[in-house]
Structure formats: structure tokens, C-alpha cells
C-alpha positions in Angstrom: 1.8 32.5 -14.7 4.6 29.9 -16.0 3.8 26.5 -14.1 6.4 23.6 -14.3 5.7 19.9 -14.3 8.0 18.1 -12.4 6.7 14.6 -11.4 8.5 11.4 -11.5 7.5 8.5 -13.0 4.4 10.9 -14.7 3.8 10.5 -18.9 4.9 14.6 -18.5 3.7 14.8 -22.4 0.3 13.8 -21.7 -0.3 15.6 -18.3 1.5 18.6 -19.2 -0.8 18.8 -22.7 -3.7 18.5 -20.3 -2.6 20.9 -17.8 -2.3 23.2 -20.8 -6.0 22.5 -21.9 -7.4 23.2 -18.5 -5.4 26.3 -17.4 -5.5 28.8 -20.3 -3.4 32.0 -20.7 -0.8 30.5 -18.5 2.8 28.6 -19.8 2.6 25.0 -18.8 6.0 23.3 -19.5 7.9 20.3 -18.6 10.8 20.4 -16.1 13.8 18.6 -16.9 17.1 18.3 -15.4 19.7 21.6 -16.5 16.7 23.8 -18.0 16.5 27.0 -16.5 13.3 28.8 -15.9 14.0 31.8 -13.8 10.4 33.4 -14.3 8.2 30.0 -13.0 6.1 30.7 -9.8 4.5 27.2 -9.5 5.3 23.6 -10.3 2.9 20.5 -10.2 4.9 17.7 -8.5 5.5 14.2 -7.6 8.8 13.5 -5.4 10.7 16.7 -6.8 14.3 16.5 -7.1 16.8 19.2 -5.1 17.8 20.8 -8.6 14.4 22.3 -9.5 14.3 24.4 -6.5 18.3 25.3 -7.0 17.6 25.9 -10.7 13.9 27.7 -10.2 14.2 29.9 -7.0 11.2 31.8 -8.6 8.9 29.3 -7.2 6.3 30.3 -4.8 4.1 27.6 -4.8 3.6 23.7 -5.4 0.8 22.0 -6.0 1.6 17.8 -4.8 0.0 15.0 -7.0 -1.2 13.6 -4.1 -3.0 14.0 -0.7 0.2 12.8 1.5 3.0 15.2 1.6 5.2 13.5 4.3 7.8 12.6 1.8 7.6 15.6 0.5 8.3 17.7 3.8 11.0 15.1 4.5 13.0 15.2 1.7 14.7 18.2 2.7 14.5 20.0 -1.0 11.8 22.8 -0.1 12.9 25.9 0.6 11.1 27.6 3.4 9.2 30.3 1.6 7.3 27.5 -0.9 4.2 26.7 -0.4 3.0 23.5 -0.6 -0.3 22.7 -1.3 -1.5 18.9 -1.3 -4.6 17.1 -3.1 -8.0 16.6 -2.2 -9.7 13.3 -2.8 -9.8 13.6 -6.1 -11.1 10.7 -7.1 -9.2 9.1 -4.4 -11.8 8.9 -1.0 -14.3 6.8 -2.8 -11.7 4.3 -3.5 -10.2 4.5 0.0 -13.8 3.6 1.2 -14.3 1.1 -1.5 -10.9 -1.1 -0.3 -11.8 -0.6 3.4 -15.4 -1.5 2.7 -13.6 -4.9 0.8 -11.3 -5.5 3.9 -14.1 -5.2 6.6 -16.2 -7.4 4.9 -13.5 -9.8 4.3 -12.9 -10.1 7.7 -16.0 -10.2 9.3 -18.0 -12.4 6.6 -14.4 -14.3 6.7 -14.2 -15.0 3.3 -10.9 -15.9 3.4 -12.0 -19.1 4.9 -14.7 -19.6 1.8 -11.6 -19.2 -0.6 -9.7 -21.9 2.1 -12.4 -24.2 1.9 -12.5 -23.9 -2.3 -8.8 -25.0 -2.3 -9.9 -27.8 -0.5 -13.4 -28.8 -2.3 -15.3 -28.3 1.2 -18.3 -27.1 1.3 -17.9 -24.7 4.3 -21.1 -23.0 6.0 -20.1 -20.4 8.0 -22.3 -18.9 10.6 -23.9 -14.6 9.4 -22.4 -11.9 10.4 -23.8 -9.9 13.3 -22.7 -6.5 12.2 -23.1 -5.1 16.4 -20.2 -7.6 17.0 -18.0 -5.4 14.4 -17.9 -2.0 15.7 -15.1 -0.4 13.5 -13.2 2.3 14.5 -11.2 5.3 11.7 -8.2 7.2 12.4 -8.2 9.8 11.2 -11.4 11.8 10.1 -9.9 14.2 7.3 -11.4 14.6 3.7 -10.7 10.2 3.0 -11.3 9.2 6.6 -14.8 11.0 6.7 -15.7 9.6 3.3 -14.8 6.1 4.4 -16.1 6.5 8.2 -19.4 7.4 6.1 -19.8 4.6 4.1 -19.2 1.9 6.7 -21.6 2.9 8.9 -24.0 3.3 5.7 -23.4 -0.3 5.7 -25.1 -0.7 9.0 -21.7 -1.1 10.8 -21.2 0.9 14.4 -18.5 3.5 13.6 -16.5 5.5 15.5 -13.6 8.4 14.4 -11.0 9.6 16.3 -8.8 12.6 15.3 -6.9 15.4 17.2 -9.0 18.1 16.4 -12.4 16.2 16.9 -14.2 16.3 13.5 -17.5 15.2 13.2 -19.4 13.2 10.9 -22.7 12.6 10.8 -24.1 8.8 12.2 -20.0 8.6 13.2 -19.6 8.6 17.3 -16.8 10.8 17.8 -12.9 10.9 19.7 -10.7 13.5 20.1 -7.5 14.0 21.1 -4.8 11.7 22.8 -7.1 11.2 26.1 -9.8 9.8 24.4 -7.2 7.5 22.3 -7.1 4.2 24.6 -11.5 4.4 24.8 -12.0 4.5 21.3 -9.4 1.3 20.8 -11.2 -0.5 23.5 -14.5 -0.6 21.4 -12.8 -1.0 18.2 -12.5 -4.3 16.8 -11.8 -3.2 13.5 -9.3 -0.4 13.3 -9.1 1.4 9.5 -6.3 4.0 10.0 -6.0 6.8 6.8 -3.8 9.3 9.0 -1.6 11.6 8.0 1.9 10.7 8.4 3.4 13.0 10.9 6.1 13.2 14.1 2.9 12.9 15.8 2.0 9.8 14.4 5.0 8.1 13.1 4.6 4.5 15.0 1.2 4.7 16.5 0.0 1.4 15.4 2.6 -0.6 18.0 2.4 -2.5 20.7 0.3 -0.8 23.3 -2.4 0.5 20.9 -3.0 -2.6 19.3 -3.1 -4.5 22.4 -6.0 -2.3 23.4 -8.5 -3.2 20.6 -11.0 -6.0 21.2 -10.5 -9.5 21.2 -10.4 -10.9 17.4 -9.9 -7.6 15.9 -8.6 -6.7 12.3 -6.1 -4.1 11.1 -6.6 -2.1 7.8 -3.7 0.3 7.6 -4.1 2.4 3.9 -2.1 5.4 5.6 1.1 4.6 5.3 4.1 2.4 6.2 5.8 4.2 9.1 2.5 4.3 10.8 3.0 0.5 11.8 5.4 -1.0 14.1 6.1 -4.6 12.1 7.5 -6.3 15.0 4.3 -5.3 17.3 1.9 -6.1 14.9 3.6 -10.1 14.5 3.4 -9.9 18.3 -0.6 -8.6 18.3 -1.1 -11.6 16.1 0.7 -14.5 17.8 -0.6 -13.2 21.5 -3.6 -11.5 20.9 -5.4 -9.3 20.2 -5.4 -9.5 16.6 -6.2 -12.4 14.2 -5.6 -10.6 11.1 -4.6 -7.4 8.8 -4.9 -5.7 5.5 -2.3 -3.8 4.6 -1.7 -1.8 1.2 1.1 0.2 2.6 4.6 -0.7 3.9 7.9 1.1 5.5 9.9 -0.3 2.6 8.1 -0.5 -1.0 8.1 -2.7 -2.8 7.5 -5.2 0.2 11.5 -7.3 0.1 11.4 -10.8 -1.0 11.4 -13.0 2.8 9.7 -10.3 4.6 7.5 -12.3 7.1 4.4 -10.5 6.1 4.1 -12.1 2.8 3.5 -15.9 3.8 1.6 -15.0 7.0 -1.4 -16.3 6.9 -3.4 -13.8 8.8 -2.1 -11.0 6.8 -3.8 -10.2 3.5 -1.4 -7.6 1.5 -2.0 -5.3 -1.4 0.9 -3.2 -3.0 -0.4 0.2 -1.8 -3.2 0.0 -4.8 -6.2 1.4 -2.2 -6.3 4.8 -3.8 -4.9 5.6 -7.0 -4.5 9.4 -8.4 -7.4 9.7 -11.2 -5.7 11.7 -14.0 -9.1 14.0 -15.0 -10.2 14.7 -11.4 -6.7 16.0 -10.5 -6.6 17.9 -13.5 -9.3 19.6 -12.7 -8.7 20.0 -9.0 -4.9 21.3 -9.1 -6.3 23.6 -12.3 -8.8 25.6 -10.1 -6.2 25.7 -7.0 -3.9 27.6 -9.7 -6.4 29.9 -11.0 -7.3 30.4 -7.8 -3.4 31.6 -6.3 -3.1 33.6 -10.0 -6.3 35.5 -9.2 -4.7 36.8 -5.4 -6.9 34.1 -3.7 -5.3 31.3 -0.9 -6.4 27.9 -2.8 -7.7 25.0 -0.7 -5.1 22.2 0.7 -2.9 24.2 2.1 0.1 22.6 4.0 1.0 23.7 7.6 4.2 22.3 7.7 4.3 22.4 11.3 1.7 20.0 11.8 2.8 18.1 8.5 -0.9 18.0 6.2 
């Protein structure tokens, strides 16, 4: 099988070298603008451009350096008949759970006002956390959402998951479905969300599902941008419920200069750094999806592109 490498912003000498390594017997090469490779079947990609599917309509397959394909499906480049096939942790869920674990704890051990108090040479005692009064709730219950769902509640925290096709992890009280949506906010006073994005849940974070979450709640969005309506999360935090947010993930990236997010001072912000894609790990894991589709096999991570993951 001839595989193309086609990811921007990627050292493609080093990965494609590595690629090489790990799948041998098959052509591993480096796509590039004008080159013409009417015999490929798969490419390895990150945010493809138009002209590799125009200048490779060989290719049956692709295999997406990362576990969120919306921009991928939105870009308008894949023809129908590819298939897309996304990643799978990776590396990536353990660092998902790591960064939420960081945000809860910030919040409900408030350490931010620890770090207020330094700048002001105040020595603050703050009253201990009662982890009952920080039931956290996880949106999404895929293969990062379970992994984080699990190790907040190893911490002792009460956790509940809600998803659409009602998952279940173990020590995790679960939700499915839109019905059960406005019960699992209303015991949620921290909300994590890690879902997909989709038509289905472009926007959820607004208004009326914020508004629903328990008084003094926190928002951890590390799904993406487009999940959150900005407007109705300022609102959440001047009226209530909220009184505060972590977010690593924005509708526009990198977050403009004199966007109000930045000098809020109940919003804590990362530049979508929660997860990063480990270089061995997906190696290894897009290696064995391609030996897998060489050998006649269906390899894991498959996209229905009518549900959008």
C-alpha cells in the first residue's frame, strides 16, 4: 500500500521516516503540493488541503492526527467515498483527565485566591474542601470523557456522564439522551464538557444550559470553541449561575487581542494545550489501523459522517 503524509504544520521528514519504520513493506511518502500519486490508497492527515484529493483520487482512506474530525468534515475537501478514520486517545485521555483534574481542583480548593493572596503578602486560610459539595458532571462519555469521568471520581468527587447513547462507566451515575439533559445540569456544579463537535452540539453550552447548573458552578470546556455561546457564558457569570471557567479552547484561535475573556477575572484560559498528540503513541496507533485496512480488516475509529465522530 502507498500511504501519503499530508499534515500541516507536521516536521513531515521525521514523521514520515517513522511512519516508514513502523509500517514495513508499504511506500510512505510525503505529499506536497503538484506531485502526483495516482496509485496512493491512504493518507495520514492534519487539515488536508482540496488539491490532494483532486491530485490523488486513488484514495480510499484517511487516517486524522487527531480524535476531532469536525474540521475535517467541514472543510468541504473529502470526497464522499473516503473514509475517514479519527484517533484514539493516544496518549491524549490521560492528559484530558490530568488538565480537568487541575481545573476542578483549582476551583474547588480555590487556589486562585491562594495565588491572590501571594500578590498581596496575605496569609489567606481558606476553609477545606467538602468534595459532596462538588458533584461534577462530563459531557460526553467517549474514549477521553470516560477516562476523565474515571479519574475524578477516583479522586473521591461525585460524578456523573451524560451522552446520547448512554455509555456507562463504572462508579460514574449515568444520563442519556436529550430528556435527561436539564437533570443532570441541575446536580452539576462542575460541568467538564469533551464532546464531539457536531450540528447536534454546536452551541450547547448557552444560556439555558448553563443557567441550569448549581449555584457557584465552574465551566471546563476542553471540547472545542463552537461548543460555547461567549455572550451566554459573560451573562452566567455576571447573573449567576457561574463564578468561573477554564477554558483551553475558543471559536477563534488564537484568542484576538481585547477579547473580554482575557482580563476577566473569573475566567482562567489556556491556548488549547489540554491534550497534545504524542508522536510515538500515534505512530503506533494509526500504524496498526493501516495494517489493519491492508489486511481486508475495518480498523477502529471509524467516522460516521452522519453523526460527525
Amino acid at each position: 500500500m502507498h500511504i501519503l503524509f499530508a499534515a500541516k504544520d507536521y516536521d513531515a521528514d521525521r514523521w514520515v521516516a517513522d511512519f516508514a519504520a513502523a509500517l514495513p513493506g508499504h511506500t510512505v511518502s510525503a505529499w506536497r503540493p503538484g506531485m502526483a500519486a495516482p496509485r496512493a490508497q491512504a493518507a495520514i492527515v492534519w487539515q488536508p488541503p482540496q488539491a490532494l484529493f483532486e491530485q490523488v483520487p486513488s484514495l480510499q482512506a484517511v487516517f486524522n492526527l487527531g480524535a476531532g474530525v469536525d474540521a475535517l468534515l467541514d472543510s468541504g475537501v473529502l470526497p464522499d467515498a473516503v473514509q475517514v478514520y479519527r484517533l484514539e486517545d493516544a496518549g491524549m485521555a490521560v492528559q484530558m483527565a490530568e488538565y480537568c483534574l487541575y481545573a476542578l481542583l483549582r476551583a474547588a480548593r480555590d487556589f486562585g485566591a491562594y495565588q491572590a493572596a501571594q500578590a498581596r503578602e496575605h496569609w489567606l486560610d481558606v476553609p477545606p474542601m467538602q468534595r459532596s459539595q462538588w458533584p461534577v458532571g462530563v459531557l460526553g462519555l467517549g474514549a477521553v470523557g470516560r477516562r476523565v469521568a474515571q479519574v475524578l471520581a477516583d479522586f473521591g468527587f461525585p460524578v456523573a456522564g451524560w451522552s446520547r447513547s448512554g455509555a456507562q462507566v463504572p462508579g460514574v451515575q449515568g444520563y442519556a439522551g436529550a430528556q435527561a439533559l436539564p437533570q443532570f445540569l441541575a446536580r452539576t456544579r462542575v460541568l467538564v464538557n469533551v464532546l464531539p463537535l457536531t450540528d447536534q452540539t454546536r452551541d450547547i453550552l448557552n444560556r439555558d444550559t448553563l443557567g441550569r447548573l448549581m449555584p457557584g458552578s465552574h465551566l471546563i470546556n476542553v471540547g472545542r470553541g463552537a461548543h460555547l455561546v461567549e455572550a451566554d457564558l459573560l451573562h452566567a457569570l455576571e447573573h449567576g449561575p457561574l463564578a468561573g471557567a477554564t477554558l483551553d479552547v475558543f471559536r477563534t484561535e488564537p484568542l484576538p487581542p481585547g477579547h473580554p475573556f482575557w482580563r476577566h477575572p473569573a475566567i482562567h484560559i489556556t491556548p488549547h494545550v489540554a491534550a497534545r498528540t504524542l508522536h510515538d503513541e500515534t505512530i503506533e496507533q494509526v500504524a496498526g489501523k493501516i495494517r489493519a485496512l491492508a489486511a481486508g480488516q475495518t480498523p477502529s475509529g471509524l467516522v460516521e459522517r452522519g453523526r460527525g465522530y
